[in-house]
Every structure is written in C-alpha cells, then in structure tokens.
C-alpha positions as CSV (number, residue, x, y, z in Angstrom):
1,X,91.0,133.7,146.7
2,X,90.0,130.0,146.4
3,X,86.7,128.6,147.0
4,X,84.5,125.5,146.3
5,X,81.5,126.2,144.3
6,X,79.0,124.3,143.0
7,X,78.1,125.1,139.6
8,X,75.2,122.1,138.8
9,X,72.9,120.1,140.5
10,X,73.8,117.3,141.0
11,X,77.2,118.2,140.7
12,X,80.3,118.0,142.4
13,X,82.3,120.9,143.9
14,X,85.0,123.3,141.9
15,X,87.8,124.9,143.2
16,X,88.0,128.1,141.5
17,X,89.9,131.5,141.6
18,X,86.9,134.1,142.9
19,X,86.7,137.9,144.0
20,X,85.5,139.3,146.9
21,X,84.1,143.1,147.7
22,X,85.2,145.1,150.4
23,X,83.2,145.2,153.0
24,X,80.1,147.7,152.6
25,X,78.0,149.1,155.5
26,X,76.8,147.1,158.0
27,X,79.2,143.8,156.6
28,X,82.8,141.8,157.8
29,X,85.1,140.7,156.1
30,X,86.6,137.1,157.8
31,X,89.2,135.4,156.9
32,X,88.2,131.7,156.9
33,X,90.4,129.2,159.4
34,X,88.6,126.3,160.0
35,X,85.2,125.3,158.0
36,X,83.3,121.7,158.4
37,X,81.7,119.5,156.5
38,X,78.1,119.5,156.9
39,X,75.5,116.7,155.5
40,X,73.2,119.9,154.6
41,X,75.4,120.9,151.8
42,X,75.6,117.4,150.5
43,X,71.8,117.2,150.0
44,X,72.1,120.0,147.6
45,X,75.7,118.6,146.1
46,X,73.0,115.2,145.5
47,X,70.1,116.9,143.9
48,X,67.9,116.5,146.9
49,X,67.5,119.9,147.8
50,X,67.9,123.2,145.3
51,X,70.0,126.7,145.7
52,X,70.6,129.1,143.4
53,X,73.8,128.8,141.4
54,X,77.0,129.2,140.8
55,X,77.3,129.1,145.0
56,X,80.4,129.0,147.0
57,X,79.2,126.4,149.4
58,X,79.7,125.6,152.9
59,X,78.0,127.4,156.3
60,X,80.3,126.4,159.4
61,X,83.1,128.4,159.5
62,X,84.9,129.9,161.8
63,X,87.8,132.9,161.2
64,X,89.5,136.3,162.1
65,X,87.9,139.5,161.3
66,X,89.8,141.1,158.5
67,X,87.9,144.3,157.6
68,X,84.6,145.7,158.8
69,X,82.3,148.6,156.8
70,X,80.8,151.7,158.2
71,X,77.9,151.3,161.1
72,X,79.8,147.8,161.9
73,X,80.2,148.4,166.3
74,X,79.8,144.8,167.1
75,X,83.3,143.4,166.0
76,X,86.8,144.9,165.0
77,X,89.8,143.8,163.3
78,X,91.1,140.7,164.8
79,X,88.2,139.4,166.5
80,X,88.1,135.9,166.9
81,X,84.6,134.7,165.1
82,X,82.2,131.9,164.0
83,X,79.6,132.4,161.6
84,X,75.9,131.5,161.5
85,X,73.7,130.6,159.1
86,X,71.3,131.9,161.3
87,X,71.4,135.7,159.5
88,X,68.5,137.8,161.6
89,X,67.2,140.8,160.1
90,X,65.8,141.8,164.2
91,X,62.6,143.5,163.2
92,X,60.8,140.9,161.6
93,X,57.9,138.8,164.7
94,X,60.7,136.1,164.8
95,X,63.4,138.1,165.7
96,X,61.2,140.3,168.1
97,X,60.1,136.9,169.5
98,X,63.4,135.5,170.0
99,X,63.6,133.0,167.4
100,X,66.3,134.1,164.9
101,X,66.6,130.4,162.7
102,X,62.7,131.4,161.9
103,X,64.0,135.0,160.5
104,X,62.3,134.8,156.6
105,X,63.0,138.9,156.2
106,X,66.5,138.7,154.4
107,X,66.5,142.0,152.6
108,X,67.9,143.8,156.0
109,X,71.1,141.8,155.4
110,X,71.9,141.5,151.6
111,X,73.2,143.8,149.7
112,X,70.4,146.2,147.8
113,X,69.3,145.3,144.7
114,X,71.6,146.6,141.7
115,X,74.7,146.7,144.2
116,X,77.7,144.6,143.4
117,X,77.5,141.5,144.2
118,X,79.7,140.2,147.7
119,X,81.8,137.4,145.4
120,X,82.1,136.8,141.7
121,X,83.6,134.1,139.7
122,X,86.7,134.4,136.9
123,X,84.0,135.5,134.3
124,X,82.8,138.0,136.2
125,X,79.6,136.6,137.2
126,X,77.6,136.7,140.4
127,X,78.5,133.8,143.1
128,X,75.7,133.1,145.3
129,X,76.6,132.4,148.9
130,X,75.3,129.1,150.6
131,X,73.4,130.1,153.2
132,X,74.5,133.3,153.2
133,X,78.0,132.4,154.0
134,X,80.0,130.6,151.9
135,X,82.2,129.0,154.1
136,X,84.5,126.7,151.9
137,X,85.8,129.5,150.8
138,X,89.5,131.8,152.2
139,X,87.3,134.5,152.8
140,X,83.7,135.0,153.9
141,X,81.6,138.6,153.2
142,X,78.5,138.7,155.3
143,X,76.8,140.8,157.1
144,X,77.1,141.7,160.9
145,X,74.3,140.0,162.2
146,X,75.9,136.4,160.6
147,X,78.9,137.0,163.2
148,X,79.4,136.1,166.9
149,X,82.5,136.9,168.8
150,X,84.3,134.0,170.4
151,X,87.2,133.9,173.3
152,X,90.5,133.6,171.5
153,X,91.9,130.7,172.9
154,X,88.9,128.5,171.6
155,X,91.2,126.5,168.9
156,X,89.1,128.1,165.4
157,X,89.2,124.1,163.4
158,X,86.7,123.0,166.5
159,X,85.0,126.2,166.8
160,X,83.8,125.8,163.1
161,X,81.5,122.9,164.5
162,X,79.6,125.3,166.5
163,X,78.6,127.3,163.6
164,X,76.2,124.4,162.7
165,X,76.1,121.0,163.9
166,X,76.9,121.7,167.1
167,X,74.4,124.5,167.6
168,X,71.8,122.2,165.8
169,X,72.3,119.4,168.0
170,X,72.5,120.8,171.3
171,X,70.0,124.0,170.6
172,X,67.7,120.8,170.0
173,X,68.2,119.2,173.6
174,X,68.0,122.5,175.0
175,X,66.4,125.0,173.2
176,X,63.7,122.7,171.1
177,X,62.7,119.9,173.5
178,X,63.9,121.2,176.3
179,X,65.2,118.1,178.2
180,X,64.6,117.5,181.7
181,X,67.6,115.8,184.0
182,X,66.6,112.7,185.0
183,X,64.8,111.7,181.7
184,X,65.4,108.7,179.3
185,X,66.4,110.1,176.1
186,X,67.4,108.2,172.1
187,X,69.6,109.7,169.7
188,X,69.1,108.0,165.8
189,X,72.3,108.6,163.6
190,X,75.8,109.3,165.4
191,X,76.8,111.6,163.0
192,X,78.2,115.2,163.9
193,X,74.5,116.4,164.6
194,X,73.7,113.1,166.9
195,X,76.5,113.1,168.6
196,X,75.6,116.7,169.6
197,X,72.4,116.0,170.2
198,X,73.9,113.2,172.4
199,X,75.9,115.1,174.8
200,X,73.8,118.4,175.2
201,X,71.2,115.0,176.9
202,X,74.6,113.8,178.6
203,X,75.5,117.8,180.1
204,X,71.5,118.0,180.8
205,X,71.1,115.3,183.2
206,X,69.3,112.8,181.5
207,X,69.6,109.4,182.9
208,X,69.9,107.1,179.8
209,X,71.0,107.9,176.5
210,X,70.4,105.5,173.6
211,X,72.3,105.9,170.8
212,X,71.2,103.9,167.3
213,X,73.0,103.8,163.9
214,X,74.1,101.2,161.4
215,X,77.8,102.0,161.9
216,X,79.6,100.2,164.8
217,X,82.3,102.5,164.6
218,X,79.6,105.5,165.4
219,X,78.7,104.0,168.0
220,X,81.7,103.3,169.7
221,X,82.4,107.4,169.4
222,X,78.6,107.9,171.3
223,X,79.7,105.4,174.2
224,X,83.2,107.6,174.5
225,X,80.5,111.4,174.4
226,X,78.2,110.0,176.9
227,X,75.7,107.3,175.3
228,X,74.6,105.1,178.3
229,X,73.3,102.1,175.3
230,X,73.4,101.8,172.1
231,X,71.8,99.7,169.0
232,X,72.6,99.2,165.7
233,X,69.8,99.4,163.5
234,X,70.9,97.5,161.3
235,X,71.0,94.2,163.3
236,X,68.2,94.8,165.4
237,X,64.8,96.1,166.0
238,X,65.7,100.1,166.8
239,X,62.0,100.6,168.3
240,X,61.9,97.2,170.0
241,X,64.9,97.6,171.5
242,X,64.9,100.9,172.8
243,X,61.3,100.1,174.0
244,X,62.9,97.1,175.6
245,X,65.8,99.1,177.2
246,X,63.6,101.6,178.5
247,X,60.8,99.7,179.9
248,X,58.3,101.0,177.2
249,X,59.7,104.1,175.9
250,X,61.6,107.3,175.9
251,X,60.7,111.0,177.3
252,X,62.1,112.2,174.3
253,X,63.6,111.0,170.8
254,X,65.7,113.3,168.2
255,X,65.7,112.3,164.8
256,X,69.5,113.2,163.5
257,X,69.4,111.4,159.5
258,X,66.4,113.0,158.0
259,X,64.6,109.7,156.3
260,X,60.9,108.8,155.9
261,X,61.8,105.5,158.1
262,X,63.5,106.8,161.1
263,X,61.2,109.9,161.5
264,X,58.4,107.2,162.3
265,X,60.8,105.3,164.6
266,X,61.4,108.5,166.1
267,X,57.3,108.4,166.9
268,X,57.5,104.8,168.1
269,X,59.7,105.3,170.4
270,X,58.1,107.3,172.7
271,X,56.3,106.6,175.8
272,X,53.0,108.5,176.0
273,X,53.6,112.5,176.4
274,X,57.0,111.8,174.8
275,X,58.3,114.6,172.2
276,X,59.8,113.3,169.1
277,X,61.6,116.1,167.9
278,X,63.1,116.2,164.0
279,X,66.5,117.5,163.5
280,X,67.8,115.8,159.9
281,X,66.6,117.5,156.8
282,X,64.0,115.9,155.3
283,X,63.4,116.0,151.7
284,X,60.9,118.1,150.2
285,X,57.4,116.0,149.6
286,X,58.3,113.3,152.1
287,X,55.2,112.5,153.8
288,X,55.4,111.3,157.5
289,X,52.7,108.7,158.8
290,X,52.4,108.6,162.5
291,X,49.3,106.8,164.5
292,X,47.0,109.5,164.6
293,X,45.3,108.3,168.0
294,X,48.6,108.1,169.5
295,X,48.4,112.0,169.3
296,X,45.8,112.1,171.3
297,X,45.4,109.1,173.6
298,X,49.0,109.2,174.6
299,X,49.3,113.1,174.2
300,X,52.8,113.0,172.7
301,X,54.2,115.3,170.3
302,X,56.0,115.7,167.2
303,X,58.0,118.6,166.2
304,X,60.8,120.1,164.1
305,X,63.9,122.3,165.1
306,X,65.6,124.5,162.9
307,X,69.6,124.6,163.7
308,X,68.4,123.9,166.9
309,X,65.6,126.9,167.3
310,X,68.7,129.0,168.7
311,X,69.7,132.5,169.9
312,X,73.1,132.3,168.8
313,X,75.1,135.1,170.2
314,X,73.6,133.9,173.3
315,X,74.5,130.2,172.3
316,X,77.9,129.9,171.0
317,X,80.0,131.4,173.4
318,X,78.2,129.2,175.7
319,X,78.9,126.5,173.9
320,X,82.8,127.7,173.4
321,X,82.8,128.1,177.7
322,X,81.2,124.3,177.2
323,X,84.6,122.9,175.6
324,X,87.0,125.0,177.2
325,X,85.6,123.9,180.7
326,X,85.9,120.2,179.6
327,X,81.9,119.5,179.4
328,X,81.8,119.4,175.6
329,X,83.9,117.2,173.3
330,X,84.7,118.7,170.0
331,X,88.1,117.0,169.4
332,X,87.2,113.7,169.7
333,X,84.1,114.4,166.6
334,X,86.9,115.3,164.3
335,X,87.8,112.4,162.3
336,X,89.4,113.8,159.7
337,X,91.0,117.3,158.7
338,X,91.6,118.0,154.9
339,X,92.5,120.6,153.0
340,X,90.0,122.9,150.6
341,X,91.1,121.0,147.3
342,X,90.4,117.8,149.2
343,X,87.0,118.9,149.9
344,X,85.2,116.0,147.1
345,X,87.7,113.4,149.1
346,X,85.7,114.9,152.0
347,X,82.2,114.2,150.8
348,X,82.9,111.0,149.5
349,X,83.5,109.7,153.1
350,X,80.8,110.9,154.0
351,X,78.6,109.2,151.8
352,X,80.2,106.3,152.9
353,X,79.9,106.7,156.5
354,X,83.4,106.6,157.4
355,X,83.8,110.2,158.9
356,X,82.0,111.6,162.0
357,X,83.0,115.1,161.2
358,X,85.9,116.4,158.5
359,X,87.2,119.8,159.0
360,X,88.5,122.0,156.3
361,X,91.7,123.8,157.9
362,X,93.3,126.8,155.9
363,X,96.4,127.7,157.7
C-alpha cells in the first residue's frame, strides 16, 4: 500500500510502498477514505516537536473496517469508522475517571514486545505509527479501542475532521471549559481547530463570538460558522479590541495557534473569573507569563485541553448527528481536497495560510 512517512526531522514527507500485518487480537484493519491535514503533524514535519522514526504520519482518518482479529466484538466488516488518537488502555485512573486523551498506559494496545511490527517499510524495517494511527496511509492497523462506529451516511472525507480537529475544538467548548449559553466568548486563529472551537460556542448558546486572526479570508469563513465579530490581529490591538467589544472582557478565551504571544492574549482577555483555556500545541520549553495577582484578585483561570479532554465514542457520533442535523458545518471548513502524493502541496498551504482545512481523499 502507499503511505506518507517521515523519515527525518525536519524533513518532508515520502510516499513509499509499505506492508501491513493482518490484524492480531484485539486490532482492525481500516481501509483509509478520507484523512485531514492537521497542523499537529506539521510541528513534527518542522522540527518543533520529536516522534520516533521512520513514521507513517497522519491521525484523522476516517475509513471502512476491512478485517478484525480475534476478541474484536465492537466492529465488523464494513463498519463505517473514524479513528482516534485518543487510544485508551480503560484500566489505567484516567480511563476509570473518564478522561481517555489523559490515558499514559499504552502497552494494553500495542503489539507485545518482540511481535511483528503493525507496518514496515521496503527494507523491511519497523514503521512507527503517528499517534498510533498512521492515517496518511491506504490502510490503518490499530487497535480496537482507536475505533468508533459512525452512521453510514455521514459522507467519510468530512468525517475525517472529527477524528481530530473537530473533537479538539468542540470537546474544548464543551468538555474543557464548559461554556455556558448566554456568555461572551473569543476564538484566536480561524484555522480548522478555531473554527471548531467557534461553532461548538455558536451550538452552545453563547451570545457573542469574537473571532481574531491575521487572515481576512479566515475570518470571513468564522462570520459564515457563527462568529458574531471579528479582528484581525494583525491590524489591530486583539486584547484592546476584544476588551472594547465586550465591555471589559470575555467569560472565556480559547487559544487555537499555540504561540508564546497569543497564550498571554488569551489571559488578557478575560474579564475577572474568566477561563482562558489552551488548545494549540505549544512548543516544548515555552514559558508562559501571566499577571500573577490577576490569579487571585480576579479569580480567573488558565488551563489546557488535550483533543478537547474528550470521551470519544461518546463524542463523535454526537458530533456525526451534529452535521447530519444541519448544526455543524464540516463542508464549508474544507478548502481543499488533494490526493496522498499531493500531501507536501498540502503542507505548504498551510504554512502559508491559504487553507482552512485540506482533506486527503483515497477513492
């Protein structure tokens, strides 16, 4: 089968021939139909970030069940899936608590050690999985607990966002923060994950939604998903004028980039009690400075979310039911569709902010 794999950091991505196992105990085989293009992978692709190599990249994917191994009960041939990056072992205190992205016990769902590995490359060696999946790739191997079953007439190219940015940016309005209706609310960066963010505010009520970038274009898309204002950082004062928009502040901010900068605009924009809550990935030693008095004269709160601190085979179908019902827009987040040896063209609009979302399709 094909695949994109990454075989150097920083480094860009190789299609290559590559083999895949049959399906052991407890794993699925899925044959790959739609897969997006996440900024995550791209912070690896850049050097910010490291994964072991050589990795077939990618983590939202959506497919068909192909094959299952023995103890598999949960899906069959022909199920209609999107995978999660979210892999939960369900014995470990995060799993028993409810909070699968916090699962750090992977050893329930990899293969043992000395086993054959799930993929291998044309010299026969080992291929990592990015995030356990490998989604830009024809196939995907993973274990049960990566799957969720979907209703078959979601369209599979859209339900690929829901394996990541979509979860990530609506688990974070609902699941992380918890929104109230009626609150004031600020997106920063109108990319797939903001513009999630944006409308799980929009479907939760809350009364204005700011949306700042540095992309006009961005924020035309986050007026048509629900954005009530928006600013372009770029031009203007973000804090100032959110603060002026809002008459002195937000009930809650999402941070959707993952820089130094607009974490601590996140802060600034609140109004006292406000929760600022981080979604982008920020680098590794990137320290964040933040008023300390603020934390405890105003009593607001900062705080991370991890793909959006959800429960996803309670989550996705929810969110398929979302777009079906014609609360959620997926199609109009889709600014470009590509094939898999396109996949550098991809990345290379992204980097220079011409794409909201791109979407790998395979039939």
């Amino acid at each position: 089968m094909k695949a994109a794999v990454l075989n150097r950091i920083p480094g860009e991505l190789e299609i290559e021939d590559v083999s895949i196992d049959k399906p052991a105990a407890n794993e699925v085989l899925v044959r790959t139909v739609g897969s997006g293009l996440c900024h995550s992978d791209l912070h690896f692709m850049d050097g910010h970030w490291q994964t072991k190599l050589p990795a077939i990249m990618g983590h939202e994917g959506a497919g068909i069940v192909e094959a299952v191994g023995e103890n598999v009960h949960y899906v069959k041939p022909g199920d209609h899936v999107i995978t999660c990056l979210s892999v939960f072992c369900g014995q470990c205190r995060y799993c028993l608590a409810g909070h699968l992205s916090l699962c750090n016990n992977p050893a329930p769902t990899s293969r043992p050690r000395g086993s054959a590995p799930r993929a291998t490359n044309a010299k026969g060696e080992s291929l990592a999985q990015f995030a356990r999946l490998g989604a830009f790739a024809e196939m995907m191997l993973v274990h049960e607990n990566a799957v969720v079953k979907i209703r078959e007439e979601m369209p599979l190219d859209r339900a690929s966002l829901i394996g990541c940015g979509v979860t990530t940016g609506l688990g974070a309005v609902f699941r992380t923060a918890q929104v109230q209706a009626g609150s004031e609310v600020v997106v920063i960066g109108a990319g797939g994950i903001g513009l999630s963010a944006l409308q799980g505010a929009r479907i939760a009520g809350a009364s204005k939604i700011i949306a700042v970038d540095v992309e006009d274009a961005k924020l035309d898309v986050a007026r048509q998903m629900g954005a009530t204002h928006v600013v372009n950082g770029a031009k203007d004062d973000a804090v100032a004028a959110v603060k002026e928009i809002t008459g002195g502040g937000v009930d809650y901010s999402f941070e959707a980039i993952g820089l130094k900068q607009t974490v601590e605009q996140a802060w600034a924009m609140l109004r006292p009690r406000g929760t600022a809550t981080v979604i982008g990935m920020v680098p590794f030693g990137t320290k964040i400075e933040i008023p300390g008095h603020e934390i405890f004269m105003e009593e607001k709160m900062l705080r991370g979310s991890m793909m959006g601190s959800n429960q996803f085979r309670l989550d996705m179908p929810r969110f398929v039911d979302l777009y079906l019902d014609g609360k959620l827009m997926l199609d109009e987040m889709v600014s470009h569709r590509i094939k898999l040896e396109d996949i550098n063209h991809g990345y290379d609009l992204m980097r220079r902010r011409e794409a909201t979302r791109t979407v790998i399709t395979f039939d």
